[in-house]
One Martini backbone bead per residue (centre of mass of N, CA, C, O) as a GRO file, in nm:
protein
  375
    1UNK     BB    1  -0.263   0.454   1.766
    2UNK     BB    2  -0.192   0.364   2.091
    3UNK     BB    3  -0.119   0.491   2.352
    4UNK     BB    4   0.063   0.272   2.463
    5UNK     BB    5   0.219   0.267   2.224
    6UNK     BB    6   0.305   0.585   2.203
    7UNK     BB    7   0.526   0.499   2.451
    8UNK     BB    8   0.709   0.349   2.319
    9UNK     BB    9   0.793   0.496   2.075
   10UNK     BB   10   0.910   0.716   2.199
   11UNK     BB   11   1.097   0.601   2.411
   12UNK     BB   12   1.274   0.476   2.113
   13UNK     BB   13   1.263   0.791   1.991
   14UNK     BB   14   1.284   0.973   2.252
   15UNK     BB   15   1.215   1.081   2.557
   16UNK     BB   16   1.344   1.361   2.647
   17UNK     BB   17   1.161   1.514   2.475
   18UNK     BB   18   0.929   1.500   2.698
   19UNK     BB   19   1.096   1.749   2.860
   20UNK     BB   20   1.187   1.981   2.650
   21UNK     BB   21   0.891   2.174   2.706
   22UNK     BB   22   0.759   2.353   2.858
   23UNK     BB   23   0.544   2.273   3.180
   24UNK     BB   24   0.646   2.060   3.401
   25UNK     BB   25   0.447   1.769   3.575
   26UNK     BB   26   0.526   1.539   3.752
   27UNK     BB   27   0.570   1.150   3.842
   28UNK     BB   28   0.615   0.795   3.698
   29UNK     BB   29   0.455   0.521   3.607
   30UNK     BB   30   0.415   0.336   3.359
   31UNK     BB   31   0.172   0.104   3.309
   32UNK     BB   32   0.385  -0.068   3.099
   33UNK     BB   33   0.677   0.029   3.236
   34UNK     BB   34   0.787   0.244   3.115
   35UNK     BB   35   0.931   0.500   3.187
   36UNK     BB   36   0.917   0.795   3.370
   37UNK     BB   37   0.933   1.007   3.154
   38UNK     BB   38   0.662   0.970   3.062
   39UNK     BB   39   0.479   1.084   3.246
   40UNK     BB   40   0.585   1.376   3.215
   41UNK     BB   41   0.407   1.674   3.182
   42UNK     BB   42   0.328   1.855   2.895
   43UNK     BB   43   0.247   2.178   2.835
   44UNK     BB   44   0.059   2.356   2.582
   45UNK     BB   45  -0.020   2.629   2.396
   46UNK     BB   46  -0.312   2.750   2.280
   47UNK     BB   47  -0.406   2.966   2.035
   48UNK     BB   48  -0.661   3.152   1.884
   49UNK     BB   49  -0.915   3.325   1.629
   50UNK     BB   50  -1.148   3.242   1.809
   51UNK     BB   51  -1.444   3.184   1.940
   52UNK     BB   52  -1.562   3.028   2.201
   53UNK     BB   53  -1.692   2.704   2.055
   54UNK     BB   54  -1.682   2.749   1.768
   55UNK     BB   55  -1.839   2.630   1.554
   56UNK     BB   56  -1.581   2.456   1.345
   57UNK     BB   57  -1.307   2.660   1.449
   58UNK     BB   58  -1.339   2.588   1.754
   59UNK     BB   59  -1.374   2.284   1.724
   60UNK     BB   60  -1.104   2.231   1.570
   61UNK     BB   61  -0.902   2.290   1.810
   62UNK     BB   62  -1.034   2.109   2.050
   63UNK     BB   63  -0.954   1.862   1.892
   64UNK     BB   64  -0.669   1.830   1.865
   65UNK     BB   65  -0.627   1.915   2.167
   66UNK     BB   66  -0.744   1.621   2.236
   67UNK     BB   67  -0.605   1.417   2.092
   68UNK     BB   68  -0.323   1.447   2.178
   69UNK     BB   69  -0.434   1.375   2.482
   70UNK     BB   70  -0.517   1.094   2.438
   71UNK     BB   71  -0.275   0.950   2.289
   72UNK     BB   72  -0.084   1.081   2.503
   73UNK     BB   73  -0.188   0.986   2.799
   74UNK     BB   74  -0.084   1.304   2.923
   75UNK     BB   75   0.185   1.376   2.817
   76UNK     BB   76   0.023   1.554   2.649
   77UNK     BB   77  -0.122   1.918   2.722
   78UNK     BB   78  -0.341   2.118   2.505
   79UNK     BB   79  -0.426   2.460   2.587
   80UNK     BB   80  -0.714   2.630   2.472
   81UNK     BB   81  -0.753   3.000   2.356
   82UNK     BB   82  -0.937   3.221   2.297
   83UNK     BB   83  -1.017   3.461   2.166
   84UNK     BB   84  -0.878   3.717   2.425
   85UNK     BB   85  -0.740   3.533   2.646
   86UNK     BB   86  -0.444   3.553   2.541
   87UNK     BB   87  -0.482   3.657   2.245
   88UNK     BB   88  -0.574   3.796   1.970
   89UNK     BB   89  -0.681   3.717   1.667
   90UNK     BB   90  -0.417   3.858   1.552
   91UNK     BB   91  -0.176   3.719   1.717
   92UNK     BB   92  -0.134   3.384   1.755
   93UNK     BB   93   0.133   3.384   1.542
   94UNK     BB   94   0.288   3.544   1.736
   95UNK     BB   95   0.317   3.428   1.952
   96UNK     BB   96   0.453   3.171   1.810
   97UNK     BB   97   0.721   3.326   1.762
   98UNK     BB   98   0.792   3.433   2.042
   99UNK     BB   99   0.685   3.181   2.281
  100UNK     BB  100   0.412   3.256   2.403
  101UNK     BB  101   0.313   3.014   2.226
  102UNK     BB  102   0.306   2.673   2.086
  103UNK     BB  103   0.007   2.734   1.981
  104UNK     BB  104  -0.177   2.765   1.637
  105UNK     BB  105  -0.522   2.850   1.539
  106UNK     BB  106  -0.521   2.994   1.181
  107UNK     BB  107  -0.519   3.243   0.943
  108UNK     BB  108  -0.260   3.334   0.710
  109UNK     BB  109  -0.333   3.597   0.569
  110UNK     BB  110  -0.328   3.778   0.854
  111UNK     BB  111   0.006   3.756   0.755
  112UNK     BB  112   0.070   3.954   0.500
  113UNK     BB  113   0.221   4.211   0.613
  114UNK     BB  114   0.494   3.992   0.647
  115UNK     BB  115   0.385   3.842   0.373
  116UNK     BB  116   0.259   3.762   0.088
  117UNK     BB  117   0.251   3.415   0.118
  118UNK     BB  118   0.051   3.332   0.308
  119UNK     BB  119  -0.224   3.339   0.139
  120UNK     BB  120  -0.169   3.039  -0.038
  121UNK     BB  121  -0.243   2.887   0.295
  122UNK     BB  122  -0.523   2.959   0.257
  123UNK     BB  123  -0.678   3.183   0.037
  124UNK     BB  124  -0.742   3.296  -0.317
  125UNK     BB  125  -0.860   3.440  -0.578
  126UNK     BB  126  -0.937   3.221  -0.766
  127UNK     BB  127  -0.816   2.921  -0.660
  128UNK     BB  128  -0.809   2.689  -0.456
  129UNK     BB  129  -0.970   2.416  -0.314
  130UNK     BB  130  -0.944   2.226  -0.074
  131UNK     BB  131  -0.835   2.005  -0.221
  132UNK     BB  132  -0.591   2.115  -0.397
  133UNK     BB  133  -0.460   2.243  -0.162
  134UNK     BB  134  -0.400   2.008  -0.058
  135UNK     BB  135  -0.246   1.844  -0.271
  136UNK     BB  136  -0.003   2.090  -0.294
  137UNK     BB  137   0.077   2.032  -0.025
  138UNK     BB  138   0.162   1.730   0.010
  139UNK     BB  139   0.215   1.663  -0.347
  140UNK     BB  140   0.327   1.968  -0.488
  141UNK     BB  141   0.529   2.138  -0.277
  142UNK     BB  142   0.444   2.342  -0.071
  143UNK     BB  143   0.548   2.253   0.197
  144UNK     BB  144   0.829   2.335   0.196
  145UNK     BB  145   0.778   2.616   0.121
  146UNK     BB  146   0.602   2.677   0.425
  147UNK     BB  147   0.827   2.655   0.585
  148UNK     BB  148   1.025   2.837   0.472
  149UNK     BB  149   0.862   3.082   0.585
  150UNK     BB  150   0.795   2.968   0.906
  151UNK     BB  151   1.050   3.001   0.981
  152UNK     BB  152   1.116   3.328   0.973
  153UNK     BB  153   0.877   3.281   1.249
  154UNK     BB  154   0.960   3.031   1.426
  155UNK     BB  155   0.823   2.780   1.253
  156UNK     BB  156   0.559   2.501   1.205
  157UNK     BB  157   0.316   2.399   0.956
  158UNK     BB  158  -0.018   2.287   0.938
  159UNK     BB  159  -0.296   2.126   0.815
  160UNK     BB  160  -0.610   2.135   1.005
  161UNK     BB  161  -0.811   2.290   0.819
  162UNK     BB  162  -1.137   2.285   0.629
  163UNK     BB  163  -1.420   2.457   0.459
  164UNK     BB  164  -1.464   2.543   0.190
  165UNK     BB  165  -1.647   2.701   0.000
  166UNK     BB  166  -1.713   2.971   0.040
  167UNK     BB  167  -1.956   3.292   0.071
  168UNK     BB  168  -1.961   3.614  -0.060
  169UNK     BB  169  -2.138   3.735   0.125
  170UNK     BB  170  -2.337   4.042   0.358
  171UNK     BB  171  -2.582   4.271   0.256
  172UNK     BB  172  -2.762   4.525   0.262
  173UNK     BB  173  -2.743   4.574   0.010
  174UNK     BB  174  -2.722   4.559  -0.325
  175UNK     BB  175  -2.577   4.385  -0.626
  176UNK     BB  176  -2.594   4.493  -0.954
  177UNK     BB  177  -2.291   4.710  -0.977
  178UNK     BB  178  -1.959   4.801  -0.973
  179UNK     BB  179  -2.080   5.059  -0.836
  180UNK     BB  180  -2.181   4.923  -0.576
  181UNK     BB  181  -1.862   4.910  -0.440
  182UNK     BB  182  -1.854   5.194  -0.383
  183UNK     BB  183  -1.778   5.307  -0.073
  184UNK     BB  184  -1.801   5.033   0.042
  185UNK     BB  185  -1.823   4.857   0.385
  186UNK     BB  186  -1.630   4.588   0.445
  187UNK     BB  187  -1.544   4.285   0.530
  188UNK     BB  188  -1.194   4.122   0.387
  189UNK     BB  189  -0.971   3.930   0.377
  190UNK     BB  190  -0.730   3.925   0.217
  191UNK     BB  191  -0.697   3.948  -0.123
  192UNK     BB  192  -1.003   4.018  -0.175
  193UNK     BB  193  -0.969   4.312  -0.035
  194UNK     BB  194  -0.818   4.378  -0.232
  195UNK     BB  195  -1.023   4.385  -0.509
  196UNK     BB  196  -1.198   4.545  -0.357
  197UNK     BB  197  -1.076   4.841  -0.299
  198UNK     BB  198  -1.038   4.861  -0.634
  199UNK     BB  199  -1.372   4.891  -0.684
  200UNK     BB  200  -1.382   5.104  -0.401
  201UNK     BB  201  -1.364   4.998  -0.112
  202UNK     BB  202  -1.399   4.947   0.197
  203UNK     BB  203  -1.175   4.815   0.429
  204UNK     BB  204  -1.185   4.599   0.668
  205UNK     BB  205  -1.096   4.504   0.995
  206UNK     BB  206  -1.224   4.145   1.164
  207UNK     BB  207  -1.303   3.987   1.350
  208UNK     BB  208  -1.565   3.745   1.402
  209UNK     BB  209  -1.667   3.864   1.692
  210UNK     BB  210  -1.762   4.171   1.529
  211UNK     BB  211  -1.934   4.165   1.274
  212UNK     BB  212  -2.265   4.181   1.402
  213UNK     BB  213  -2.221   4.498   1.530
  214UNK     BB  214  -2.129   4.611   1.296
  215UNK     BB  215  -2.371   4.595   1.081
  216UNK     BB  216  -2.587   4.672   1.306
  217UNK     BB  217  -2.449   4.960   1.307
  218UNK     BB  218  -2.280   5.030   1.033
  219UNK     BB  219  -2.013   5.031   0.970
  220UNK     BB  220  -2.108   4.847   0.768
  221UNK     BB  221  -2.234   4.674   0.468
  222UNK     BB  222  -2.010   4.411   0.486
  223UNK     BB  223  -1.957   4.048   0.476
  224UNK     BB  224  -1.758   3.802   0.562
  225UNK     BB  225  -1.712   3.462   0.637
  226UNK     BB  226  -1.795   3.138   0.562
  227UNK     BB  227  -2.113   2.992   0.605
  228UNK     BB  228  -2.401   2.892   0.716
  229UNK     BB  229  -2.332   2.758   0.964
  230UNK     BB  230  -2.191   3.025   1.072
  231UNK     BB  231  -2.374   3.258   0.995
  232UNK     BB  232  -2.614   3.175   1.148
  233UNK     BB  233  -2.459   3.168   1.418
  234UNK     BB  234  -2.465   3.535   1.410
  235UNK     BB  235  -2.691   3.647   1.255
  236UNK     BB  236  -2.675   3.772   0.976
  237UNK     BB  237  -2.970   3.758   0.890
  238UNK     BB  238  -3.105   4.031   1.078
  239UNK     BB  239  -2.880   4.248   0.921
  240UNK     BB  240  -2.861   4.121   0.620
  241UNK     BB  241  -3.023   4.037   0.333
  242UNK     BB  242  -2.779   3.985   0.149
  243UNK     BB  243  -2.667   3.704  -0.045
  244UNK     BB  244  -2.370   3.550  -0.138
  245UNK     BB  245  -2.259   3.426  -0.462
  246UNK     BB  246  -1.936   3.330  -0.478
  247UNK     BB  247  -1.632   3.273  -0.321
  248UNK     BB  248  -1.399   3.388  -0.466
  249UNK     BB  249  -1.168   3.472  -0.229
  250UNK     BB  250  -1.245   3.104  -0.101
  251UNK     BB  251  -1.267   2.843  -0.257
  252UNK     BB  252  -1.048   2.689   0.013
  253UNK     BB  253  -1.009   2.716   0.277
  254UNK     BB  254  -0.746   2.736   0.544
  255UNK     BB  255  -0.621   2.589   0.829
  256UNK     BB  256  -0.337   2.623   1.093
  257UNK     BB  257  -0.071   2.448   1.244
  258UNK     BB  258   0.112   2.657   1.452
  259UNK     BB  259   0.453   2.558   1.562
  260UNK     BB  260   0.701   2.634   1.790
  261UNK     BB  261   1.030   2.554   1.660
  262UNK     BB  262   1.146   2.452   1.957
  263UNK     BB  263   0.924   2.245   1.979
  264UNK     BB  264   0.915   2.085   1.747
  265UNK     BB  265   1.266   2.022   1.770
  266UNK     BB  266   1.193   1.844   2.065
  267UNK     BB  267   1.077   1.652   1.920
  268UNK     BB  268   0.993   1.345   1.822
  269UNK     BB  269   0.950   1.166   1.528
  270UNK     BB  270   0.679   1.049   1.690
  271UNK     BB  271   0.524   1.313   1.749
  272UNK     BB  272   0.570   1.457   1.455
  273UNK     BB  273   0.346   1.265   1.329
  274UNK     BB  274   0.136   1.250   1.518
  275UNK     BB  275   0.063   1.575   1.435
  276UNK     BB  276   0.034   1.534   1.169
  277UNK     BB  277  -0.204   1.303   1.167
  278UNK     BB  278  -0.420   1.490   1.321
  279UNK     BB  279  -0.414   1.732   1.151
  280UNK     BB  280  -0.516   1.534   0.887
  281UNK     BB  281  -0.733   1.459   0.993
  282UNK     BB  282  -0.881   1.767   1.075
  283UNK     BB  283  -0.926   1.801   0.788
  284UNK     BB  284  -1.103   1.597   0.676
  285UNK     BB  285  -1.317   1.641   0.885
  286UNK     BB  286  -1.416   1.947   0.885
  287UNK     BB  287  -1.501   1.914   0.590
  288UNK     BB  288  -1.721   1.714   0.619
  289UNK     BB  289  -1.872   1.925   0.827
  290UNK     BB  290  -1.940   2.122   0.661
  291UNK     BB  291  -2.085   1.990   0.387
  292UNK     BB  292  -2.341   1.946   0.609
  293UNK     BB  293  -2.387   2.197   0.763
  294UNK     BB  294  -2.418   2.402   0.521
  295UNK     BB  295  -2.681   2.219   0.435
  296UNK     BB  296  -2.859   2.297   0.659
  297UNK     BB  297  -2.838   2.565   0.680
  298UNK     BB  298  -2.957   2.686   0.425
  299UNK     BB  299  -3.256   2.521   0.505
  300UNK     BB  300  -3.281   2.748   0.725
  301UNK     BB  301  -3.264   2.996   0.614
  302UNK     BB  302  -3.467   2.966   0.401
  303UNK     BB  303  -3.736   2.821   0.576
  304UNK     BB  304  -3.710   3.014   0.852
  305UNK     BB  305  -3.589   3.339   0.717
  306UNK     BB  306  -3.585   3.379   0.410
  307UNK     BB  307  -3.333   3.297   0.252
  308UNK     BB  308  -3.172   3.412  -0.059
  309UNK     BB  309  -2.967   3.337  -0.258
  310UNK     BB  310  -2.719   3.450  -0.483
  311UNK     BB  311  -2.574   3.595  -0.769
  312UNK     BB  312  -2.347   3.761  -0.925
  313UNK     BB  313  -2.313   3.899  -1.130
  314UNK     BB  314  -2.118   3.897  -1.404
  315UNK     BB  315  -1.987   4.103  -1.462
  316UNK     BB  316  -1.838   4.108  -1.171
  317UNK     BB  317  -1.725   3.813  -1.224
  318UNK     BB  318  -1.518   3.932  -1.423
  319UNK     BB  319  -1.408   4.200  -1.285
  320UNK     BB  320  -1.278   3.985  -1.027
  321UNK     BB  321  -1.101   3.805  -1.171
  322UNK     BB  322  -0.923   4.050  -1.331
  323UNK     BB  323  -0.838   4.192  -1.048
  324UNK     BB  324  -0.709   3.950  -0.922
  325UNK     BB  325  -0.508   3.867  -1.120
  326UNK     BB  326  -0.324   4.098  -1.104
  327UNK     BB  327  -0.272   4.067  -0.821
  328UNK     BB  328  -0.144   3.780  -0.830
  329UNK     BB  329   0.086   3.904  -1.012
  330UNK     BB  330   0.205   4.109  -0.774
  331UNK     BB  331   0.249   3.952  -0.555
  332UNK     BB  332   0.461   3.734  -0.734
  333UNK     BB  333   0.702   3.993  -0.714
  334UNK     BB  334   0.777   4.067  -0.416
  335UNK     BB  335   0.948   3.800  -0.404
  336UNK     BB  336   1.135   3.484  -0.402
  337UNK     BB  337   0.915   3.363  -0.266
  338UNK     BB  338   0.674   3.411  -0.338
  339UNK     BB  339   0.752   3.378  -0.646
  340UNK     BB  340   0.747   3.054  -0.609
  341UNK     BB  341   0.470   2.986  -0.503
  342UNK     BB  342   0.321   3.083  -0.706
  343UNK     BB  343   0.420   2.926  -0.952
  344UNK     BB  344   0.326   2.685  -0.836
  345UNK     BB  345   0.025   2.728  -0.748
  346UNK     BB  346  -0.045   2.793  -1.048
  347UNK     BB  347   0.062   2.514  -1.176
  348UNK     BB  348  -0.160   2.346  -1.008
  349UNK     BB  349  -0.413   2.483  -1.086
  350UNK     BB  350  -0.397   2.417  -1.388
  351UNK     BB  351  -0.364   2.096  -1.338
  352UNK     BB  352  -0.659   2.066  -1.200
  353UNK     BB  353  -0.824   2.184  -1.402
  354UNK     BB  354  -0.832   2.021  -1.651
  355UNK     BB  355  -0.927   1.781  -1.524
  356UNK     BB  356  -1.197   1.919  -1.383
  357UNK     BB  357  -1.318   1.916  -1.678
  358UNK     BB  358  -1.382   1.594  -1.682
  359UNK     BB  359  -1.483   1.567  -1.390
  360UNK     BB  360  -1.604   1.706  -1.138
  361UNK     BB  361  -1.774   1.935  -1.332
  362UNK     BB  362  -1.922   1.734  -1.516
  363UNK     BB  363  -2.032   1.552  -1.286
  364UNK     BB  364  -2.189   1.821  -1.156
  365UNK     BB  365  -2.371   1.843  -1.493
  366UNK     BB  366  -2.482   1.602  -1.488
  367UNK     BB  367  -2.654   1.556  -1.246
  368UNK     BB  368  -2.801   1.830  -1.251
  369UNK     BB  369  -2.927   1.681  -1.547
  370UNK     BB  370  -3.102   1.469  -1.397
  371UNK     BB  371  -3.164   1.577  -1.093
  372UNK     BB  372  -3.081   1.847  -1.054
  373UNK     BB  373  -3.145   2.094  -0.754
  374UNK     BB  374  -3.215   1.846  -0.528
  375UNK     BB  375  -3.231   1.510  -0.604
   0.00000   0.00000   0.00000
């Protein structure tokens, strides 16, 4: 849509929405005739949880809120606060629900604490990748089940970035047997941290911006963060020589636009529509973006780094597969909420299981057999 065709459609769908919430400054007339109060400007405070400009998840946050600003030729005008800037990393979400900013960017698990549901609109253990959840969300249930979440907490929420299957994170030492995980300190948010927990881990929580100095200084003796891209950028490489996949964790993590629900609901049904096409949008770029990126930062990491990912034994992968399971399968008797989204999620990763075994998997043991390691 262009700016200007957008400046009519919310006219013609309520143009008062343009005055509801929000900063209000300026007025004018509109370049193309429309009424004057579409000039209005509304300001929108973006809250994130990531560190300033950073590659990926940081410039996916700054893309949304460019977009907005273009699209609607600065009638709404989306000011992005990054992690510790106005609120901490971990408090985003919160800002967002009690009205302290209007939007936040940032991955759901971090508010397990609030209801066990969260986690399955970022990434669960051994759960669904990136384009599954995307379908999930999009065509399979997950969506109205994600509202009905977030609106407990005055929010609504939308799909808006997406990284790819992360990698398995980086220690200090080697992991050769279940035993190496007995008293690790780790930083693993989300329920692989419960996983991680049971096999015997002390779990940290970090924000992303804190992990290569706890590395660093021994606070940890390992950590995930995201895959060769984002860590390549911290220089986990610097100080923990071992590299592993695969991320059992977050086999296709999602980032969410959370919008709060008064904001959203003073929205016209054409600007709600912008914000979602906006979001569908920067998950699909961003997956692509990571795709790329993650293969080159690999090939740096090898070639300049000396580093060599590897893969956990089989025993390990056995091990935490078996008490994933569990865990998610306590985790979906928590509560009624709960219990439906687990429910949808299994049948959904089931269903998509069954076909990726002829499809997506095969095809890519296909190629392998045909092109090899590297094509």
């Amino acid at each position: 849509m262009k700016r200007r065709e957008f400046l009519t459609v919310t006219a013609a769908a309520g143009a008062a929405a343009l005055t509801g919430c929000g900063q209000q400054n300026g007025a004018g007339q509109a370049p193309d005739g429309a009424p004057a109060v579409l000039r209005k400007k509304r300001t929108l405070k973006m809250v994130t949880s990531w560190p300033k400009n950073f590659p990926g998840l940081g410039m996916s946050a700054e893309r949304v809120a460019q977009r907005i600003n273009d699209i609607t030729d600065g009638a709404i005008t989306v000011k992005v606060y990054a992690a510790g800037e106005l609120v901490g990393a971990f408090e985003a979400f919160d800002a967002v629900s009690s009205g302290t900013a209007d939007l936040a960017h940032h991955a759901d698990y971090y508010q397990q604490g609030k209801s066990k549901a969260f986690p399955f609109f970022t990434s669960v253990p051994f759960g669904l990748t990136a384009e599954e959840l995307a379908a999930w969300i999009y065509f399979d249930g997950g969506q109205p089940l994600w509202d009905e979440l977030y609106a407990r907490f005055n929010a609504k929420p939308l799909l808006a970035c997406a990284t790819g299957t992360q990698m398995g994170g980086w220690y200090r030492r080697e992991i050769k047997s279940l035993e190496d995980f007995k008293g690790l300190k780790v930083r693993m948010p989300g329920l692989g941290g419960e996983v991680m927990r049971r096999l015997g881990a002390a779990v940290v929580a970090l924000p992303g911006g804190d992990i290569f100095t706890a590395l660093q200084q021994g606070a940890i003796d390992g950590a995930e963060w995201v895959g060769p891209w984002n860590d390549l950028a911290f220089g986990f490489h610097k100080v923990a020589k071992h590299y592993y996949y695969p991320g059992f964790h977050e086999p296709g993590a999602a980032l969410a636009l959370a919008i709060n629900l008064s904001v959203w609901n003073d929205l016209s049904d054409g600007e709600r529509k912008l914000f979602e096409d906006i979001a569908n949008r920067e998950c699909l770029y961003s997956l692509c973006e990571y795709k790329v990126r993650n293969a080159e930062a690999q090939q740096t990491l090898l070639k300049e780094h000396g580093v060599s990912a590897k893969p956990f034994p089989d025993d390990v992968i056995r091990e935490l597969g078996r008490v994933s399971g569990e865990v998610l399968e306590e985790i979906g008797r928590a509560d009624d909420l709960t219990h439906r989204v687990y429910e949808s999620f299994k049948a959904a990763r089931a269903k998509y299981m069954t076909y990726a075994a002829i499809s997506d998997e095969a095809f890519i043991m296909a190629r392998r057999k045909v092109l090899g390691g590297e094509g």
